[in-house]
Every structure is written in C-alpha cells, then in structure tokens.
C-alpha positions as CSV (number, residue, x, y, z in Angstrom):
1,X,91.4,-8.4,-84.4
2,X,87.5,-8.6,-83.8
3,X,85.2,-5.9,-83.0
4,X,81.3,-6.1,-81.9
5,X,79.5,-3.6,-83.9
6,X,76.2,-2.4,-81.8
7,X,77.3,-4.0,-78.5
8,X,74.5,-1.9,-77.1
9,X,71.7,-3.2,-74.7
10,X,68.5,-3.8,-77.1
11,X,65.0,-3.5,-75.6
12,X,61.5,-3.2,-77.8
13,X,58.2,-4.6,-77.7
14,X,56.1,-5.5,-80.0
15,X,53.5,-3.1,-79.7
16,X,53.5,0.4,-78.4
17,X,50.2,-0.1,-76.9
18,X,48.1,-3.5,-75.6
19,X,44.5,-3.9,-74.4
20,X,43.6,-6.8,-71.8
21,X,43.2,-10.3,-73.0
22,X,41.3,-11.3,-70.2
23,X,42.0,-10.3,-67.2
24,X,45.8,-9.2,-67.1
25,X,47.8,-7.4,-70.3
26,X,50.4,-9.9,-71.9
27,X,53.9,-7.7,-72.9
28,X,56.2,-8.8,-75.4
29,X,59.3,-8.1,-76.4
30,X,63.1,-8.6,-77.5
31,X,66.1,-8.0,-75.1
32,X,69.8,-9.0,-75.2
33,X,70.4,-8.4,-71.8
34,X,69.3,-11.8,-69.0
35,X,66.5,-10.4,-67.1
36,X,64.3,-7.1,-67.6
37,X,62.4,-5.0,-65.2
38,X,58.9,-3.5,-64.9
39,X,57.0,-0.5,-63.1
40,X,53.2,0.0,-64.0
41,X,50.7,1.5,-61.6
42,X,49.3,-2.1,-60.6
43,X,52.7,-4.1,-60.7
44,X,56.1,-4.3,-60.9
45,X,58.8,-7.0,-60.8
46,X,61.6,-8.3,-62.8
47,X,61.6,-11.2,-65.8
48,X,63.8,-12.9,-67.7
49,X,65.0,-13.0,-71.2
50,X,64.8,-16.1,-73.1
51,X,66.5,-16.0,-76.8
52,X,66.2,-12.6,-76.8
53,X,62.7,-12.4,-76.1
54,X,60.8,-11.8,-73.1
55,X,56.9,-12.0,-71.7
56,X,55.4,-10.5,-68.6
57,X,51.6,-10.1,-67.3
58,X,49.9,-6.4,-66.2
59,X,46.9,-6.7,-64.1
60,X,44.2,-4.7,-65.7
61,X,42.8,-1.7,-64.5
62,X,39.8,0.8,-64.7
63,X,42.6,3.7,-65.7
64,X,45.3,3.8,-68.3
65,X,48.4,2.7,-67.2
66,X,51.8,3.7,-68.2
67,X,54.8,0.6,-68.3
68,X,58.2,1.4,-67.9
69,X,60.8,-1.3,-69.1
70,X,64.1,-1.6,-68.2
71,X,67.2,-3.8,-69.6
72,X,70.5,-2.0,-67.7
73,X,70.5,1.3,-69.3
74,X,68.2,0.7,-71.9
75,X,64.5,1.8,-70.9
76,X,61.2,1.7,-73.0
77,X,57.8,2.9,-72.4
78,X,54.6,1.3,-73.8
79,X,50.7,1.9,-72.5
80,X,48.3,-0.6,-71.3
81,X,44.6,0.4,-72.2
82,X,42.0,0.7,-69.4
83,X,39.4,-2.1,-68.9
84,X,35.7,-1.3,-69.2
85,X,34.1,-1.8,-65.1
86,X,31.5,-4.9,-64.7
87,X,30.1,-2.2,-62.5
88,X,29.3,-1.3,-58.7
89,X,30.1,-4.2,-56.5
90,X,27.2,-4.4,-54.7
91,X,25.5,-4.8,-58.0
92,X,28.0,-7.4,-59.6
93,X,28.0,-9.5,-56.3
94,X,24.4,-9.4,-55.9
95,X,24.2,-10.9,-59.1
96,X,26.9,-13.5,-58.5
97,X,25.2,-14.8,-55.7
98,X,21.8,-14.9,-57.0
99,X,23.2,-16.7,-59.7
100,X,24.8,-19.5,-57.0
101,X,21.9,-19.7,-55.5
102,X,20.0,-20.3,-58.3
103,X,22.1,-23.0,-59.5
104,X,21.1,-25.0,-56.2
105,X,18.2,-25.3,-56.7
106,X,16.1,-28.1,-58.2
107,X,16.1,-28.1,-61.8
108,X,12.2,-27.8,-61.9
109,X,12.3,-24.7,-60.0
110,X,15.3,-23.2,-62.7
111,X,13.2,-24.0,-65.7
112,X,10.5,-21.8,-63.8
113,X,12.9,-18.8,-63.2
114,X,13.9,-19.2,-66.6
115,X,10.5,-18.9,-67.8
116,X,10.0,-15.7,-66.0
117,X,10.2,-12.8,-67.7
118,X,12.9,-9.8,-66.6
119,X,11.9,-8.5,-63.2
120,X,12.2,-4.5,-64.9
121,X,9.0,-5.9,-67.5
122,X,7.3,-7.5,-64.6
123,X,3.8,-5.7,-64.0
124,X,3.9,-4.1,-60.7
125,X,0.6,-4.9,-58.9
126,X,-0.8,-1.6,-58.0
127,X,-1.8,-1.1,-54.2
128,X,-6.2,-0.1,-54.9
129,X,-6.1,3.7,-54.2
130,X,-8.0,5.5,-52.0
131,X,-11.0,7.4,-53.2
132,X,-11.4,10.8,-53.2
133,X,-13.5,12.8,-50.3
134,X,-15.5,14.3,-53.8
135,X,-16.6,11.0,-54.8
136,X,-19.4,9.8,-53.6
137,X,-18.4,6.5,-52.9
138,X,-15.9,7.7,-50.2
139,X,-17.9,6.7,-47.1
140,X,-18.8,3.2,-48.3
141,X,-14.7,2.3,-49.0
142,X,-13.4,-0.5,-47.2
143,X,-10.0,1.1,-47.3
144,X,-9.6,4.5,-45.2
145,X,-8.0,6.9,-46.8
146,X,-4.9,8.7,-45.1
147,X,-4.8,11.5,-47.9
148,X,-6.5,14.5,-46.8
C-alpha cells in the first residue's frame, strides 16, 4: 500500500517583497493546487498554475501595498513597494502636451526650441521702474508713476 507524504497544498513566491518593473509588479511563485487567488489594494482576481508555478501583474501604486495569496487553504502574504509619483497632473500633462505639440511642428522651428535655453534661466525682462518723487528727474518721466 502507497501513501503520499506531504499531500499538503504548497504556495510560495519567490520573493517576499517586489518593486515595479514598469508600470505593474510581476509575482511569482510555485503552487500545487490549479488556480490561485489574489487581493491587493489596486487588484484582485484569480490565476492559474502552470507546472507548479504561477505569474500574475499588480498595478503600481503611490502607497505600499500588501498581497494576499491564496491556493485552497493555503495563504501567503508578500509586499509590493510603492512607486515614486511623476508628480501633480496638471504639471505632468502640461508637459505631455507641450511635448505633442512640439513635435508638430516644423523641424526648423524644433531645432530653435531646442536651442533655447530652460525657461527658469531665461532673463526676465524687467518692466523700467518708476522714479522716485525725490529724484529730480520725476517730472520729466514718460512713465507716471502709481506709487505714492
């Protein structure tokens, strides 16, 4: 007579802890059972096990998320790393659709944007101030002044 030693569901991954690759986290690991199940904070769904091992995608998130994998009774936890922000979306898709636009135009005007320096190292042209009332150049400006 036969018996099976460690009939037991089997469930581990490889890694206790992942970071993105890109823009999802990739979990893998080794099951016996056919088909596993997952719960983060951004997804959850069911995959199945091929030769013992199985794969499934997190979406990434600003904040650390904790996974919870199942195979029937058999459960293990592992944590997905948060992703750094590209920042403020007004910021991100202002610069995406300057960058669009920029690649309509002609390529004569790019290699002048190009040339440009950074608009924050730019010299401001500075509005001519008014003059004082102590100087005593004050009546002959062009330019009232609305200071007091």
């Amino acid at each position: 007579m036969l018996t099976l030693a460690g009939c037991g569901t089997k469930l581990s991954t490889s890694k206790t802890t992942y970071s993105n690759s890109g823009m999802v986290a990739i979990i893998k690991g080794d099951a016996s059972g056919k088909s596993v199940s997952y719960k983060a904070d951004t997804e959850s769904g069911k995959t199945s096990v091929n030769d013992g091992k199985f794969t499934f995608t997190v979406p990434m998130s600003t904040s650390k998320q904790n996974v919870t994998i199942k195979d029937g009774d058999a459960s293990t936890k592992v944590t997905v790393k948060a992703a750094q922000s590209l920042g403020a979306y007004k910021t991100v898709a202002t610069k995406y659709n300057q960058a669009i636009i920029a690649t309509a135009l002609p390529a004569n005007i790019q290699k002048q944007l190009q040339a440009l320096p950074p608009r924050s190292s730019r010299q401001r042209k500075k509005s001519p101030r008014c003059r004082s009332r102590s100087s005593s150049n004050w009546l002959r400006s062009k330019r009232p002044c609305s200071q007091p």
